[in-house]
C-alpha positions, -999 to 999 in steps of 0.1 A, spaced: 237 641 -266 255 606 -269 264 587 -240 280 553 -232 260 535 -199 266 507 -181 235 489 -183 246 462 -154 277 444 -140 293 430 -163 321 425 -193 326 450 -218 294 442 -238 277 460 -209 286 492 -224 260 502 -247 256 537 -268 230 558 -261 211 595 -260 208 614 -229 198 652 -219 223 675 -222 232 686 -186 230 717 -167 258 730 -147 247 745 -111 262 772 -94 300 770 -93 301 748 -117 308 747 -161 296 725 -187 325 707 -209 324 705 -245 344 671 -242 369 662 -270 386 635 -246 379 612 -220 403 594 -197 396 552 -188 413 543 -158 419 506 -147 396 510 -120 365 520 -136 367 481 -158 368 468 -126 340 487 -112 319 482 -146 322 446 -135 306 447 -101 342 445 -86 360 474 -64 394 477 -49 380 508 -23 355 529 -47 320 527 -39 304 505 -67 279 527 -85 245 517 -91 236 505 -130 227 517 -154 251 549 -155 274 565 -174 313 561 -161 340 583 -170 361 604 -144 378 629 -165 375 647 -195 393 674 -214 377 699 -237 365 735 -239 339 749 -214 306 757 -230 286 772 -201 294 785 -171 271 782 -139 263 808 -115 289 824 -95 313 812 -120 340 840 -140 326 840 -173 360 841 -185 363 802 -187 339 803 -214 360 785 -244 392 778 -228 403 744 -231 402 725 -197 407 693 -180 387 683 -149 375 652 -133 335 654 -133 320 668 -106 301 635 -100 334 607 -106 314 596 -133 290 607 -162 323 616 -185 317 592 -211 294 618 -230 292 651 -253 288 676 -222 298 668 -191 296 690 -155 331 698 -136 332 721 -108 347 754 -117 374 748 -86 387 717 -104 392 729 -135 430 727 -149 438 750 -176 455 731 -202 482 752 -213 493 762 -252 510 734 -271 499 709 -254 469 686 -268 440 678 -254 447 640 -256 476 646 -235 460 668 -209 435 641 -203 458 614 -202 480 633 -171 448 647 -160 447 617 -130 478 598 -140 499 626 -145 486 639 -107 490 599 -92 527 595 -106 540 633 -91 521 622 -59 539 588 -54 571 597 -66 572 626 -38 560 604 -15 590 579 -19 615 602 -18 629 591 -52 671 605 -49 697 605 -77 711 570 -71 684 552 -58 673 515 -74 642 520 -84 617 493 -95 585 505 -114 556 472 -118 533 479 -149 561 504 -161 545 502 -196 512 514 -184 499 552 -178 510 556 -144 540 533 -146 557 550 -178 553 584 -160 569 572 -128 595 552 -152 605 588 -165 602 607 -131 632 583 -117 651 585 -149 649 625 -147 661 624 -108 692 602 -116 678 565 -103 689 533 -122 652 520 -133 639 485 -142 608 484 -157 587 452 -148 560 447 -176 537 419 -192 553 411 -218 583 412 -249 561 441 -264 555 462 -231 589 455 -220 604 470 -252 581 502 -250 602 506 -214 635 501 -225 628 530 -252 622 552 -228 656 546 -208 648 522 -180 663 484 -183 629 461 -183 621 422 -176 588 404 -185 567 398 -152 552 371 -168 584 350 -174 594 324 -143 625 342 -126 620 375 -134 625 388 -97 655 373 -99 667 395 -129 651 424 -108 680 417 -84 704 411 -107 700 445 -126 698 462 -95 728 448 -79 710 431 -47 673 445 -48 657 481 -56 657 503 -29 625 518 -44 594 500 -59 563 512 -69 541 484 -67 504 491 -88 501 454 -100 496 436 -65 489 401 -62 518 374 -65 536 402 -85 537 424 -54 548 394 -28 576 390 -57 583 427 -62 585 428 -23 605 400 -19 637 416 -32 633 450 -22 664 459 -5 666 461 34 660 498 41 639 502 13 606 521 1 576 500 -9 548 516 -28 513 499 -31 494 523 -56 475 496 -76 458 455 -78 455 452 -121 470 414 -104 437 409 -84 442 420 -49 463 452 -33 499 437 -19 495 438 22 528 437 40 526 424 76 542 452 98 563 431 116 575 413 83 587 450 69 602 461 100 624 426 98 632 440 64 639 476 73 613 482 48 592 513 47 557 505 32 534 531 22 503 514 14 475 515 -8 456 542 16 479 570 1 455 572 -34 432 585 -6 455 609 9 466 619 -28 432 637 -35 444 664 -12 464 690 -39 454 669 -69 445 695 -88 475 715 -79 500 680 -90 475 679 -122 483 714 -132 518 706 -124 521 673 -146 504 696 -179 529 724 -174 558 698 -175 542 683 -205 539 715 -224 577 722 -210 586 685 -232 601 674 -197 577 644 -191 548 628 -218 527 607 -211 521 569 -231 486 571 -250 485 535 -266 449 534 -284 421 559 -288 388 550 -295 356 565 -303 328 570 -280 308 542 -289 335 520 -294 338 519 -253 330 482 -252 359 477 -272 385 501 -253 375 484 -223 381 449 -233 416 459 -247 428 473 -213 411 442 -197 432 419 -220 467 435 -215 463 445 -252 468 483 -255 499 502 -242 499 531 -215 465 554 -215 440 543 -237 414 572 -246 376 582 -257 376 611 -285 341 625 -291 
């Protein structure tokens, strides 16, 4: 079967097309035909040598966390009833999904429900799970100010539309005119991160500060986004795309009155991911949330996927078809 390896740290040249066995599924779990996989922002990192809490897997292998795509075998102990139903599952190994067939564990599978494409499933598959998960966990209410960092990206246009839905007043914070216009046509007001002042416009639209941010840049954006959070506030690390998770000194939020919930959550969020996963498809299938899919790219065009995410170029979720 084709794969795309990682054949050392590196930029996106280190991806290279290749042929691999076909694998076997073990007991409990199923082989995936896969028509989709997911890229997340963490796994260009990784490619490089670079991690933001991930172990850094050993080159050469195969990355690619989640896929989407019918099951073609079934391992022992599994219901033979999940033969040919389309699926979508993170890999039973975190990696290994950039491939023809790849093994999930039956447990994780989430049925991807009628109407809805398999593009789509595997673009929520660990977005759509991540943006219910952090939105519950601020406590997002009709009313609130909410500020959304890398709102046109594939976590940040889901939370974007999670806030509108609940009755928030949302400002999109983007890099740049292009990104910020994909937010404001999905409802939110937007400003340009990479333009001098735009905190300031942050607390201008929100009338004094947002009472909610959901920080998955980091960096200086972070320090900025904090900055004008509003006393009594939520802050919501989630991400570093800037370079570096945003760390709040305790005793620097509890002069604010701000609640920070840090960067250890996307641990705490593997707990009922599968059950937010499933949740995120059916409201997808319902039309009540979609996600952003920018660009999708053949397999063996991997190299080139990854250096359009690393170069700001591509809008929301970019994709791997097969």
């Amino acid at each position: 079967m084709r794969v795309v390896r990682v054949e050392r740290f590196g930029g996106p040249e280190v991806l290279v097309p290749g042929e691999a066995p076909e694998p076997v599924p073990a007991a409990g779990q199923v082989l995936v035909r896969v028509a989709v996989a997911e890229i997340n922002f963490v796994e260009t990192q990784l490619r490089r040598g670079v991690t933001p809490g991930p172990p850094l897997p050993e080159p050469p292998y195969v990355p690619g966390g989640g896929v989407a795509g019918r099951v073609a075998a079934v391992g022992e102990g599994v219901d033979p009833a999940w033969l040919g139903r389309r699926v979508a599952a993170p890999t039973a190994t975190g990696r290994d999904g950039n491939a023809e067939r790849a093994v999930a564990d039956a447990a994780a599978l989430v049925p991807v429900p009628d109407g809805l494409g398999l593009p789509e499933a595997a673009a929520l598959l660990n977005d759509g799970a991540t943006a219910l998960g952090l939105f519950d966990r601020a406590g997002v209410r009709a009313g609130d100010r909410v500020l959304v960092e890398a709102a046109a990206g594939g976590v940040g246009s889901l939370l974007v539309r999670l806030a509108l839905a609940a009755g928030a007043r949302v400002v999109g914070a983007a890099g740049g005119e292009r990104k910020a216009a994909a937010v404001r046509e999905q409802g939110a007001d937007a400003v340009d991160y990479t333009r001098e002042g735009w905190d300031a416009e942050v607390a201008a639209l929100t009338g004094g500060g947002p009472d909610v941010v959901f920080d998955g840049v980091g960096g200086e954006i972070g320090r900025a986004a904090f900055g004008v959070t509003a006393r009594g506030g939520r802050f919501s690390v989630h991400g570093a795309s800037g370079g570096a998770p945003t760390v709040i000194p305790p005793d620097e939020a509890a002069r604010r009155g701000v609640t920070v919930i840090g960067l250890e959550q996307l641990m705490e969020l593997r707990t009922g991911a599968r059950e937010r996963a499933e949740r995120a498809l059916a409201e997808a299938a319902a039309g009540r949330i979609a996600p952003l899919i920018g660009r999708t790219y053949p397999l063996d065009r991997a190299a080139d996927a990854h250096a359009a995410i690393e170069t700001r170029g591509v809008l929301g979720k970019t994709l791997l078809t097969t």
